[in-house]
C-alpha positions in Angstrom: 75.5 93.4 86.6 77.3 96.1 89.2 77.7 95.0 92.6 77.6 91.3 93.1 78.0 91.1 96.7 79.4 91.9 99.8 81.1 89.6 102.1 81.9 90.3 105.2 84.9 88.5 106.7 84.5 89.5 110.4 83.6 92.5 112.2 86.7 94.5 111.3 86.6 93.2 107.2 84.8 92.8 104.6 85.1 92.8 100.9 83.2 93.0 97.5 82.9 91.8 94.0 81.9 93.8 90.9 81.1 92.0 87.5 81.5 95.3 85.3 78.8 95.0 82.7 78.3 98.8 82.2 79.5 101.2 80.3 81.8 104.4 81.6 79.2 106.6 81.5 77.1 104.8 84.1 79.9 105.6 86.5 80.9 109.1 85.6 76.9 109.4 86.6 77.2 107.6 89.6 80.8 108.2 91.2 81.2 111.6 92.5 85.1 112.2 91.6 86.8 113.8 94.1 89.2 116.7 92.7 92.4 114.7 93.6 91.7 111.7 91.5 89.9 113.4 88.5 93.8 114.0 87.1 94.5 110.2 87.8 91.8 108.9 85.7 92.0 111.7 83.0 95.3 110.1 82.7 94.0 105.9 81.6 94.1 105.8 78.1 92.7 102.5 77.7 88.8 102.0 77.9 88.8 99.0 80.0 91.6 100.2 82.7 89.1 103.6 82.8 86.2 100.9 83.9 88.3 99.0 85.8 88.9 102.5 87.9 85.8 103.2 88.1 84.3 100.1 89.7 86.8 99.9 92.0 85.7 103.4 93.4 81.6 102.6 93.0 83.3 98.9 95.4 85.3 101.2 98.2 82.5 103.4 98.1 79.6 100.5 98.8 82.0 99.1 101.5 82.7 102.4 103.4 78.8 103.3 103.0 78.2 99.6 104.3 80.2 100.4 107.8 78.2 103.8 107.7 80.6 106.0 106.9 81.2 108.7 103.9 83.5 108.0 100.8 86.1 110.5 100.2 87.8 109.2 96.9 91.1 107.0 96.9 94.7 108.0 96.8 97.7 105.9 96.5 101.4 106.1 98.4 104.6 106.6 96.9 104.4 102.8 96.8 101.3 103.2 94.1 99.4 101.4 97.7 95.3 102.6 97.8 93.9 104.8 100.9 91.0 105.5 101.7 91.2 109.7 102.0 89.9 111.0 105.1 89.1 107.3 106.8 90.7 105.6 108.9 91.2 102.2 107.6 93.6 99.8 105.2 92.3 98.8 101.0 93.7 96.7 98.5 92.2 96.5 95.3 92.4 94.1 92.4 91.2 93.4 89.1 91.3 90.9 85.9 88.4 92.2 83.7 85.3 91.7 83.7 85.9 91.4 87.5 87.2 94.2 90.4 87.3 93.3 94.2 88.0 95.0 96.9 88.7 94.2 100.4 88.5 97.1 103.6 89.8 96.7 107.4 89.4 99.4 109.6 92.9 98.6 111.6 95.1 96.5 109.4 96.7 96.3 106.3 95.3 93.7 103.5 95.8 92.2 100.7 93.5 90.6 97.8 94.3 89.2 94.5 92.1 87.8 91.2 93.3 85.8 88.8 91.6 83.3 85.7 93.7 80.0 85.5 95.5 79.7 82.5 98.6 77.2 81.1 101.0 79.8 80.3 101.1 80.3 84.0 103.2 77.0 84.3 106.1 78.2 82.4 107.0 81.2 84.7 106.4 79.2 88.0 110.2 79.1 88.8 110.2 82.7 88.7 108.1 82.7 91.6 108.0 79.8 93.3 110.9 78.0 95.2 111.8 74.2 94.7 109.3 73.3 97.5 106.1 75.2 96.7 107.0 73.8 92.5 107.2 70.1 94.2 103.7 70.8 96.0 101.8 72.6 92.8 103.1 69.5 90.6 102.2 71.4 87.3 98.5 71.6 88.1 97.5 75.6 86.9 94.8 75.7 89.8 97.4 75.3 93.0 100.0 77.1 91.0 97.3 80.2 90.3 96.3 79.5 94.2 99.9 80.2 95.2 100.5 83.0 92.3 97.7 85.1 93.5 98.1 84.5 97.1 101.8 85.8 97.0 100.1 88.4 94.7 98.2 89.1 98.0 101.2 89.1 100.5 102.4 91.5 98.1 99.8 94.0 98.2 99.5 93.6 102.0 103.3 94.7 102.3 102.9 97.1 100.6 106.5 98.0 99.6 108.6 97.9 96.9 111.8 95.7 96.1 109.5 91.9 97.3 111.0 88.4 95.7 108.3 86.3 95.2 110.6 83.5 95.1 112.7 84.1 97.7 110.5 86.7 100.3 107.1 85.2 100.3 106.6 81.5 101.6 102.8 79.6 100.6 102.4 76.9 103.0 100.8 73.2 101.5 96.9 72.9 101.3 94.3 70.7 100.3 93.2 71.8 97.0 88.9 72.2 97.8 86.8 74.9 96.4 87.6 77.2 99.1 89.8 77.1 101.7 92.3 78.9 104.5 96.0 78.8 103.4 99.3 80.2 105.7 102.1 82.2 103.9 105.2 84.0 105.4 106.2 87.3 104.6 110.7 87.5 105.1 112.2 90.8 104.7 114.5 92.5 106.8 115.2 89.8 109.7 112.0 89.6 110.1 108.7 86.8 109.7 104.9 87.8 109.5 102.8 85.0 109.5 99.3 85.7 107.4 96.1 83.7 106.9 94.7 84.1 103.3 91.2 82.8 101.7 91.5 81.2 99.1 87.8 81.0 96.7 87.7 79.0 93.3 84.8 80.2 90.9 83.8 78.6 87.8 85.9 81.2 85.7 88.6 82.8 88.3 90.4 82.4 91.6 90.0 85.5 94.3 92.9 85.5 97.3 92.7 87.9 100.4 94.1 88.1 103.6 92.0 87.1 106.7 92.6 89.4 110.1 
């Protein structure tokens, strides 16, 4: 299917969905590999991870093309975070196959997250969450995926090392719709960021980003 769409959030982000449907060589065609990351992907043993790569570059590459500018590959911190090479401009990338996302803002850092709801989810929540975000989610797997995946977000948009989910990242309550704007805290170091997230519920999987 490729490139489902791209949404863009405001004049300084946007962000796109890919259903993968193809086959590695498709992309090996289509992505010009820049020198630097032919040695990263050489490295993915695993057929899906290797198209999960992939569509994730043919994503930043639509995005960056769609702002008029030229893709230059990917390369990723000490902290394993994504960067555009050569552009200025903040990434984060996600993916639960078949699906990859990718969100781009050309000043700030972001964060986006995909996840598909499932039970087992509900007997790991007091890992993550603390006694008041477990009172809100009340066992139901959507709101406790919503909140999974948008600390999964947070995470990404920090983009450090060494983050308690349970302790570092706060979700603030939200009326459970299809689609929606949810406020989390990020706590580290004597310090509290406020963030807006989007939250998106599709038939088959939830997508969180941050919203700047």
């Amino acid at each position: 299917m490729s490139l489902k769409f791209i949404n863009h959030i405001n004049e300084h982000s946007s962000w796109g969905l890919w259903e993968v449907t193809e086959e590695i060589g498709h992309f090996l065609v289509s992505n010009d590999l820049k020198l630097e990351e032919d040695s990263d992907y050489s490295s993915i043993g695993n057929h899906y991870k290797k198209l999960e790569w992939l569509s994730t570059r043919a994503i930043a590459k639509c995005l960056v093309e769609d702002r008029g500018m030229v893709y230059n590959g990917i390369r990723k911190d000490t902290y394993g975070k994504p960067h555009l090479n050569t552009l200025k401009g903040e990434i984060s990338v996600t993916h639960s196959f078949p699906y990859v996302a990718v969100i781009y803002h050309q000043n700030s850092p972001v964060g986006c997250d995909l996840e598909k709801p499932r039970e087992k989810i509900l007997k790991i929540a007091k890992k993550f969450l603390d006694d008041n975000e477990l009172m809100f989610s009340n066992q139901d797997v959507i709101k406790t995926t919503i909140l999974w995946s948008i600390k999964e977000s947070l995470y990404k948009l920090h983009g450090r090392k060494f983050v308690v989910f349970k302790d570092d990242l706060e979700v603030s309550p939200f009326k459970l719709e299809k689609e929606g704007i949810i406020s989390a805290k990020i706590k580290l170091n004597n310090t509290i960021e406020t963030v807006d997230l989007q939250y998106i519920c599709y038939d088959d999987f939830i997508i969180t980003y941050s919203v700047r």
